[in-house]
C-alpha positions in Angstrom: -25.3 24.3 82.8 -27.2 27.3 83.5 -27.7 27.4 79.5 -29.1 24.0 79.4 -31.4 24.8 82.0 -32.7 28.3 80.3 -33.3 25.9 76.8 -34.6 23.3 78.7 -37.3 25.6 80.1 -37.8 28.0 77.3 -38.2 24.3 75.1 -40.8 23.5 77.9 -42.2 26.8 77.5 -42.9 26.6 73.7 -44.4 23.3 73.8 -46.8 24.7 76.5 -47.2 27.8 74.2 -48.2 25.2 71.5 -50.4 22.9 73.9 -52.3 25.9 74.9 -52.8 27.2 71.0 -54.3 23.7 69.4 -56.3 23.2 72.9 -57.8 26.9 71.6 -58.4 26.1 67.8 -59.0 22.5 67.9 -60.8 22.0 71.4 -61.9 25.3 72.9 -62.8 27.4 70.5 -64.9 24.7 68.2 -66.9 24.1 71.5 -67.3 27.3 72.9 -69.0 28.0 69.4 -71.2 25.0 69.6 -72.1 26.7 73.5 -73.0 30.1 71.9 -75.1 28.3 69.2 -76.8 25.7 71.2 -80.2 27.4 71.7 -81.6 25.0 69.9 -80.2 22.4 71.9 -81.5 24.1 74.8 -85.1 24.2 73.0 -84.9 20.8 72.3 -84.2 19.9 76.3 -86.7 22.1 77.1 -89.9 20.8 75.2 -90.5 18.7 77.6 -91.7 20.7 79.6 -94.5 21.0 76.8 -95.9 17.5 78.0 -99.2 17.7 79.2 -99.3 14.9 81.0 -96.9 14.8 84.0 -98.3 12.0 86.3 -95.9 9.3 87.4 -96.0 6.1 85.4 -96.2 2.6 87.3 -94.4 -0.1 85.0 -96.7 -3.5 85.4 -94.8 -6.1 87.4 -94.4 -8.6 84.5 -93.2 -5.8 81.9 -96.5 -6.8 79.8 -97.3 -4.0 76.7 -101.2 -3.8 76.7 -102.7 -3.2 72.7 -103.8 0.3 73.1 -99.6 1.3 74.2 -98.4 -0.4 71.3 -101.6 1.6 69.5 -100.1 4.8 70.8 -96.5 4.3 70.7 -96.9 3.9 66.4 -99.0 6.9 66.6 -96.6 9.4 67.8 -93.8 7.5 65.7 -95.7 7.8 62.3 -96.9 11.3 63.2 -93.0 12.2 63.8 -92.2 10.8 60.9 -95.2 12.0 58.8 -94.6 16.0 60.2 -90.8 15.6 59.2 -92.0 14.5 55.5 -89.2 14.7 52.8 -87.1 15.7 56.2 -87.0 12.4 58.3 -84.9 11.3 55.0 -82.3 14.4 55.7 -82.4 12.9 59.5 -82.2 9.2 59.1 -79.1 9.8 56.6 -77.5 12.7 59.2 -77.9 10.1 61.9 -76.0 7.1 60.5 -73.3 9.5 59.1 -72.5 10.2 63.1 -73.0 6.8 64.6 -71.0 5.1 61.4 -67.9 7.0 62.5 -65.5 4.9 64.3 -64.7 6.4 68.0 -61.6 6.6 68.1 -61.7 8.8 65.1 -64.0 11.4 66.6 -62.9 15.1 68.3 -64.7 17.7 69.7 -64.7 20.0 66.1 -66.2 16.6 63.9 -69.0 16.2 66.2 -69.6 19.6 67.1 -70.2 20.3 63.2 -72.0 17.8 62.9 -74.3 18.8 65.5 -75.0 22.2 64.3 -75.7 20.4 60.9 -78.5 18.5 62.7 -80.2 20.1 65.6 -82.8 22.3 63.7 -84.2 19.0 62.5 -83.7 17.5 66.3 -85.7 20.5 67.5 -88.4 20.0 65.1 -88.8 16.2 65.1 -88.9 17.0 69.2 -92.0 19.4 68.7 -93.6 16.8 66.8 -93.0 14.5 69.4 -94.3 16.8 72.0 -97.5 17.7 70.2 -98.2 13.4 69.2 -97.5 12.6 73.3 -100.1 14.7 74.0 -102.5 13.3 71.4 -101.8 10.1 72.2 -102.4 11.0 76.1 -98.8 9.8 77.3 -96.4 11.0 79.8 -92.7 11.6 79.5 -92.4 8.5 82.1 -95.0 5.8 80.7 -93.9 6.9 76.7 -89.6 5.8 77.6 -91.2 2.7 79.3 -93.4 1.4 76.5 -90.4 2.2 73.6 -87.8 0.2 76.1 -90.3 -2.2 75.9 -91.5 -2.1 72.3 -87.7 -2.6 71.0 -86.7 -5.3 73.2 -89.5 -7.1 72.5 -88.1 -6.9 68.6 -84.8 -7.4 69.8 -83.5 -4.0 70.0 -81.3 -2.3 72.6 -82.1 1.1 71.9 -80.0 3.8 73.9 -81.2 7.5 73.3 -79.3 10.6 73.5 -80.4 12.2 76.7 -80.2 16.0 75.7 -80.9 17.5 79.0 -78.2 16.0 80.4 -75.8 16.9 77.4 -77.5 20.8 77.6 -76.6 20.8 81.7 -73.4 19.4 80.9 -72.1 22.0 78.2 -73.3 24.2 80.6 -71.0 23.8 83.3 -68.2 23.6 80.6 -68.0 19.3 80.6 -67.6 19.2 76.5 -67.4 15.6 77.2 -71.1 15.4 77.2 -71.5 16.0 73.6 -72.7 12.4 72.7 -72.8 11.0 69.1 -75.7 8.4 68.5 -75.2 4.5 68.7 -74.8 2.6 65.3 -77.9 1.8 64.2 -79.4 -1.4 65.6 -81.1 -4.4 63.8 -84.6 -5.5 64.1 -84.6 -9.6 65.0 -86.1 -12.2 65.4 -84.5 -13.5 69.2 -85.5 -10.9 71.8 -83.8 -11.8 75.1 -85.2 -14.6 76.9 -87.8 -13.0 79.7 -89.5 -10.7 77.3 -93.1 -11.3 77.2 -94.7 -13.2 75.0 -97.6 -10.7 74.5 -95.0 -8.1 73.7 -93.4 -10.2 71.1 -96.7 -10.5 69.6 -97.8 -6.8 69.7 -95.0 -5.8 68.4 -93.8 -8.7 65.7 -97.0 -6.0 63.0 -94.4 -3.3 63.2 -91.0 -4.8 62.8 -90.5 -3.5 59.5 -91.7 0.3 60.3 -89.4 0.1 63.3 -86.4 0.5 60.5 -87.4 4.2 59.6 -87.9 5.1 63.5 -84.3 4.2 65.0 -82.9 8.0 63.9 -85.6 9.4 66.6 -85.1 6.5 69.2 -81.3 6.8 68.7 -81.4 10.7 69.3 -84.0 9.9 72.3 -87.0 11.1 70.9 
């Protein structure tokens, strides 16, 4: 009996033993080299802060996009897209290789190399945000209302990757932050009942450009 018992827990052991070594190689250690490499991430959380204007926003009542928003909302979108030249291609095609994976297929190494594949184009498609949000005399807070607002009215759910959150997250250790982006969405023709008619009209001009700007509203720029 006292055999069995001694195999039983060296059996127990081993499995541990191996637990322990695929956490390292397959969880861990991917991970904690995404960590150690993440100042980009970092960079791209912090640009932000690079927003000149930082004065609350107060959304209208009815939800109602006025012409000069919808003005300003294209002009940081093309100037992203126009900075990023022969790039926003490398982007668009990096972001529906990610979102195109099935869930249930993904682990910490496949998204993790995927990252490090894409953030130096994140980072700079985020400073050509930053510097068009300041052209364009929009705040942080006004800029997310107006693209909620410029999608829906297209009939669009757009859900960005928030990459303060992932940054704070990966700090503290929580690898279950690292996010992969939504598949991509598809402009309609039906936005939700309650969207403003005025919206649908703003926007209806730009429905076809909206196709080439989901990679940045899909990585939450």
């Amino acid at each position: 009996m006292k055999k069995i018992v001694i195999g039983c827990g060296l059996a127990l052991l081993l499995v541990t033993i191996a637990g322990a070594a695929g956490l390292y190689y397959f969880v861990y250690r991917p991970a904690r080299s995404f960590v150690t490499s993440m100042a980009q991430l970092s960079e791209v959380a912090e640009l932000d802060q690079q927003v000149s204007d930082t004065r609350s926003f107060t959304a209208p009542v009815a939800g109602a996009l006025t012409p000069a928003q919808v003005t300003r909302f294209v002009a940081v979108q093309e100037a992203m897209h126009g900075r990023l030249g022969a790039r926003a291609t490398e982007l668009e095609a990096k972001y529906k290789e990610m979102s195109n994976r099935s869930p249930e297929n993904h682990n910490i190494a496949e998204v993790v190399g995927a990252y490090r594949d894409v953030f130096g184009l994140i980072a700079e498609a985020k400073r050509a945000q930053v510097d068009a949000l300041n052209a364009q005399q929009f705040s942080l807070e006004e800029y997310a209302w107006v693209r909620t607002r410029v999608y829906e009215a297209a009939g669009v759910a757009i859900t960005g990757i928030d990459f303060r959150e992932m940054t704070e997250k990966l700090k503290d250790g929580d690898f279950s932050g690292v996010q992969t982006p939504d598949p991509a969405p598809t402009v309609t023709n039906t936005p939700e009942a309650g969207i403003p008619e005025v919206n649908q009209t703003l926007v209806a001009p730009h429905k076809d450009a909206m196709q080439r700007w989901f990679a940045y509203a899909m990585f939450g720029l």
